[in-house]
Residue, then its C-alpha position, 0 to 999 in steps of 0.5 A: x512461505x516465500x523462499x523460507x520466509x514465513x509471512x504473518x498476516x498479523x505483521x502485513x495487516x500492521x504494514x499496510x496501516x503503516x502503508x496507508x499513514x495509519x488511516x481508519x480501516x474504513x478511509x483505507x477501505x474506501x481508497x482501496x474500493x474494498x469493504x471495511x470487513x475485508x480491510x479489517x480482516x486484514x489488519x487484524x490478521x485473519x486474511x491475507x492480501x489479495x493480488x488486486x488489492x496488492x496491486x491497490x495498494x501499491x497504485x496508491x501508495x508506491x509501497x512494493x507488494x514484496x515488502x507489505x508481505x515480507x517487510x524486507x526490501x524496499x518500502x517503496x516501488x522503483x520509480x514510484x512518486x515519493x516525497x524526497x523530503x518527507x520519504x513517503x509516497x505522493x497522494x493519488x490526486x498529486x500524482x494525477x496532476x503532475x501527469x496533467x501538467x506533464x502531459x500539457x508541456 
């Protein structure tokens, strides 16, 4: 529990498909540099997250750890690259070159 809330793995495993734009488990696997198995075992609700692949997670995705394991707050990290069209988080390689292009000014 955190702070009274119960977390259900079922509910995080479905929040982070959601997280991941409903990729295959094993495209979300490979992002995360993690196994299909562990992936798996997540979405289906039999384990739970751990801190590096939180940490993963938010690194791609800007999706805050506070709202994949409660799903209250907000989706997004402060300051993290979102689409302010599209409301979702820039793709890993966007990112990467905005920083080139940055950093080159």
């Amino acid at each position: 529990m955190i702070e009274g809330r119960e977390i259900r793995s079922v509910d995080i495993g479905l929040r982070l498909q959601e997280a991941f734009d409903y990729d295959s488990v094993s495209d979300i696997a490979t992002m995360l540099r993690s196994s299909t198995e562990n992936v798996s075992s997540l979405v289906e609700g039999r384990s739970l997250p751990t801190t590096e692949l939180l940490l993963g997670v938010r690194k791609l995705t800007g999706v805050s750890a506070d709202w994949l394991l409660t799903g209250e707050g907000p989706k997004f990290v402060a300051g993290s690259a979102v689409n302010r069209y599209t409301n979702k988080p820039l793709p890993l390689w966007a990112i990467t070159q905005i920083d080139t292009i940055r950093r080159a000014a």
